[in-house]
C-alpha positions, -999 to 999 in steps of 0.1 A, spaced: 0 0 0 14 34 -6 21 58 18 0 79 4 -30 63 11 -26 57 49 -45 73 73 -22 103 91 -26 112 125 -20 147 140 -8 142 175 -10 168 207 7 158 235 2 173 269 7 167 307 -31 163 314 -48 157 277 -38 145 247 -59 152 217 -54 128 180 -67 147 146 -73 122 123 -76 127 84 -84 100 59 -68 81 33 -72 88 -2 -56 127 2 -21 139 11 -20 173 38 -15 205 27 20 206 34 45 175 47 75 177 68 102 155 65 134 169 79 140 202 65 120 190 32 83 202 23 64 191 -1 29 208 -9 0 184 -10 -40 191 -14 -59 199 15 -83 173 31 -107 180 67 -101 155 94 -123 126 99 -126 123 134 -108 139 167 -102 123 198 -92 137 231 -86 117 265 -77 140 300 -54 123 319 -44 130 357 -8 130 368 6 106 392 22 111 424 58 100 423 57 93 384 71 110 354 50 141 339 48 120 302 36 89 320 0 103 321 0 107 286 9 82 273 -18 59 293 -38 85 273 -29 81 242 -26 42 240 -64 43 247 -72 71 217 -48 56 190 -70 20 194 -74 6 160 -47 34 149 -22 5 128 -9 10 100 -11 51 103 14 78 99 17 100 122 28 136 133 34 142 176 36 181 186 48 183 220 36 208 243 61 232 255 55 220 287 78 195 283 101 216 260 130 238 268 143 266 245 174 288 233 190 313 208 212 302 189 234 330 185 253 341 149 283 315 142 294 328 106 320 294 107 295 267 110 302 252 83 282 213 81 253 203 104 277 186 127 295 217 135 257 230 144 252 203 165 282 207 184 273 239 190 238 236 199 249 210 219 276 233 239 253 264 238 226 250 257 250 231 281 261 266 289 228 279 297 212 248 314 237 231 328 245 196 335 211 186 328 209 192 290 232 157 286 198 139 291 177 158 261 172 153 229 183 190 214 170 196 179 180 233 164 160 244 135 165 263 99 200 277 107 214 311 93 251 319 101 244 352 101 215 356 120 217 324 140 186 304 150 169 286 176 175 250 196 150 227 214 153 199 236 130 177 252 142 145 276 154 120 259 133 91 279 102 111 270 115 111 234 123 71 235 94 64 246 74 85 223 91 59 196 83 29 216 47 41 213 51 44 176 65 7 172 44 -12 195 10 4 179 23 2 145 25 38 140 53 49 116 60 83 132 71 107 107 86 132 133 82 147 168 82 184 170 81 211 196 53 234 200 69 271 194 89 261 162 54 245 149 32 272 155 59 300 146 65 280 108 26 279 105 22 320 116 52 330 107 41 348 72 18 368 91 40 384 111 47 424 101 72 448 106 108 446 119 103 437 153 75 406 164 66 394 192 50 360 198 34 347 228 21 313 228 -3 307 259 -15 269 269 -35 263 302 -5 268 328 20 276 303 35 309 286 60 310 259 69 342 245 97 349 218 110 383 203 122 381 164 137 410 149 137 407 110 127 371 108 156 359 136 153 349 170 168 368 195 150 362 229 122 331 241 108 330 272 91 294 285 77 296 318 47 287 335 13 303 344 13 307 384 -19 326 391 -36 348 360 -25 346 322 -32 381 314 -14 398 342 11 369 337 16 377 299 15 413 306 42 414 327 66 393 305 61 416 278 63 447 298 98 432 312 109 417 276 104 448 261 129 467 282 155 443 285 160 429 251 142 452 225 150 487 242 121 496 253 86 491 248 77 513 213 40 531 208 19 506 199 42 475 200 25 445 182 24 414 200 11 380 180 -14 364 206 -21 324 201 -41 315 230 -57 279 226 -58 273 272 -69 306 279 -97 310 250 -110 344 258 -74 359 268 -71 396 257 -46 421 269 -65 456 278 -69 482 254 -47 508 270 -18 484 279 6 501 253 10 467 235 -15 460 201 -30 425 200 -32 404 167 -48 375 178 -46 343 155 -68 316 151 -57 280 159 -48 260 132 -59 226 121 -40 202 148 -50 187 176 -44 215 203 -54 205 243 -70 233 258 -81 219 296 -45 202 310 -33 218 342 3 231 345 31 206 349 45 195 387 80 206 389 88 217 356 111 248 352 98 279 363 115 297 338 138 292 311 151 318 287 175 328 264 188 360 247 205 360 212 238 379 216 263 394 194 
């Protein structure tokens, strides 16, 4: 049978729900990933979407919940292709600064390797780093997730008879699917889950700052804040009418007010299996962030 004809999943995983798009066989998506490779397809609706809420476990890993979830919404799912987004729950971020001597993707991934070593420590042997479309002159941006979560994201895969085309963080998917609406010189984009914030600063198309944290008490005030502070520290202050990129798919009816000093373009969720009802994740990060440099 060809590929082309197998059912394709669209996979959202997060630390309380997990949410599976399915489309049908007989019509390729709009646009593939494989690698760094697209290849335009025609467009076909989903057939069916599942979710499953799971609750965590006391004592176990964060992805453990999950994954009981997703065995039960991927029954019958053989002989399917299939796409996982992680939440950035479970995702850590960096700039990649500008390196005009990279010269070969091994060079990158020494780098990427050593750069977020630097900023995280001891703890970044464990991940699974993955740096995306890289520009020596303007640098680009690394994620990592742990590398048992990632394992056993593949175990899944196998044992269900899933051939799992890749595994992708959220930020990097959601900024390639927005990324031509963005305007102007400066963007900001904040990405809000229930109980999580992400917000990155692109000047000219390149990273330069991304800010993963989570949601303590309220998402506006929250996302307010890290603007408000983002905007002095990295972009030199906070410009009339600043324009901040808002998806919010946790906190559905999240606005910023009128007279904040910041404009809101708020984009519509785009066809993949989004959770919007998970609570935030025990003892992840509180923060982490990095700023391009040089």
């Amino acid at each position: 049978m060809s590929l082309l004809w197998r059912d394709r999943l669209q996979i959202f995983f997060a630390p309380g729900e997990v949410s599976v798009v399915r489309f049908p066989k007989g019509l390729q998506l709009n646009e593939l990933k494989f690698g760094r490779l697209k290849f335009k397809g025609l467009k076909r609706e989903p057939a069916a979407t599942i979710s499953a809420v799971c609750e965590q476990k006391p004592g176990a890993m964060p992805w453990e919940a999950p994954l009981e979830a997703l065995e039960r919404c991927l029954e019958g799912a053989a002989n399917t292709d299939a796409v996982i987004t992680v939440s950035n729950h479970f995702a850590r971020y960096s700039v990649l600064r500008a390196q005009k001597d990279i010269a070969n993707p091994a060079e990158l991934s020494a780098y990427a390797e050593f750069h977020m070593r630097e900023v995280f420590g001891e703890r970044a042997a464990a991940w699974m780093l993955s740096a995306g479309a890289w520009d020596p002159c303007n640098g680009g941006v690394c994620a990592a997730i742990d590398r048992d979560l990632f394992e056993r994201l593949e175990e899944f895969a196998t044992r269900n008879k899933v051939r799992l085309e890749f595994i992708e963080p959220y930020l990097t998917s959601a900024f390639d699917h927005y990324r031509k609406d963005f305007q102007g010189e400066v963007s900001w984009f904040a990405l809000v889950e229930a109980g999580r914030l992400c917000l990155a600063l692109l000047e000219r198309g390149a990273w330069q700052y991304i800010r993963n944290q989570r949601i303590i008490h309220d998402a506006k005030e929250e996302l307010l804040s890290a603007l408000d502070q983002d905007a002095i520290l990295f972009s030199g202050g906070k410009k009339a009418a600043s324009t901040v990129y808002l998806l919010s798919t946790g906190h559905m009816e999240l606005a910023l007010p009128e007279d904040c000093g910041w404009r809101t373009v708020t984009l519509q969720p785009y066809t993949m299996a989004v959770a919007g009802h998970y609570s935030g994740l025990p003892g992840a990060d509180e923060t982490t962030a990095c700023a391009a440099s040089g």
